[in-house]
C-alpha positions as CSV (number, residue, x, y, z in Angstrom):
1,X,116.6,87.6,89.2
2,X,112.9,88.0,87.4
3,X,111.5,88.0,91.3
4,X,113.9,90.5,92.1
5,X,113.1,92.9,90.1
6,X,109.5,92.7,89.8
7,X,108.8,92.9,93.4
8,X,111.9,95.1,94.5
9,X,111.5,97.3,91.5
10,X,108.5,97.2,89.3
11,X,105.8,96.5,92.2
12,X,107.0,99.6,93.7
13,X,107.1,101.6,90.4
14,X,103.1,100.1,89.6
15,X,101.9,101.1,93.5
16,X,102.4,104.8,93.7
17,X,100.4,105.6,90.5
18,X,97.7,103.3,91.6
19,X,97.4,105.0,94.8
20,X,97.2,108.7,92.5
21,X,94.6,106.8,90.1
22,X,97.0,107.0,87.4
23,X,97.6,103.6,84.7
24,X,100.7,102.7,84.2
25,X,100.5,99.8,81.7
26,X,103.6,99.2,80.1
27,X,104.8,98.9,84.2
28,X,101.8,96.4,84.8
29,X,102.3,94.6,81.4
30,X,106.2,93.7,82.2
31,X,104.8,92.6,86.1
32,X,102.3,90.3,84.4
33,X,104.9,89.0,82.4
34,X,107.2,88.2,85.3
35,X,104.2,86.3,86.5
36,X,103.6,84.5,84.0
37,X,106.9,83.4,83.8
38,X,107.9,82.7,87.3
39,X,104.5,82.2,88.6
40,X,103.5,83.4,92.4
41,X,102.0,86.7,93.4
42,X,104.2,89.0,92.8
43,X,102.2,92.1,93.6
44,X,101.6,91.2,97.0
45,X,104.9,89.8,97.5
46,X,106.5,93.3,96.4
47,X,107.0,96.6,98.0
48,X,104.1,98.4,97.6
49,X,103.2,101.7,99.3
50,X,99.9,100.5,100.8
51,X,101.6,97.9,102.4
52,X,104.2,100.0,104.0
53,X,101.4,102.3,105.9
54,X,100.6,104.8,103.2
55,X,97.5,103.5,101.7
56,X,95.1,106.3,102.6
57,X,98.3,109.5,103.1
58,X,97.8,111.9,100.7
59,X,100.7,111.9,97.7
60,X,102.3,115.1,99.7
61,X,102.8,113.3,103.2
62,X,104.0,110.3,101.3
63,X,106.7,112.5,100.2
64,X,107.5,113.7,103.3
65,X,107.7,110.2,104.8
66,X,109.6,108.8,102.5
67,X,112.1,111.9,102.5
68,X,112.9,112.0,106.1
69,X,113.7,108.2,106.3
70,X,117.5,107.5,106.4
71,X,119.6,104.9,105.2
72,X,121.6,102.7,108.4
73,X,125.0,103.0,107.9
């Protein structure tokens, strides 16, 4: 349940202030602590928005992406 949510939730959280240059430590503190707990490596195990192909998009086109992607039914 720890993995879960760190890579499914907090990874994602953590990535899109990174890409804006923006800290989020009380998000990076909790994934550190799921590490330390589970072990592995849970950043690059997550869902993080340079791995999904927006790495070098600016914040507005990641927006756009993300809001025209639809959910199968």
């Amino acid at each position: 349940m720890i993995r879960c949510a760190a890579i499914g939730s907090l990874v994602p959280l953590q990535s899109g202030p990174q890409l804006a240059g923006i800290p989020v430590p009380a998000t990076s503190a909790m994934i550190e602590l799921a590490h330390q707990s589970i072990g592995g490596d849970l950043l690059h195990a997550g869902r993080r928005l340079d791995s999904m192909g927006f790495a070098y998009a600016d914040l507005d086109n990641i927006r756009t992406q993300l809001d025209t992607m639809t959910v199968a039914t």
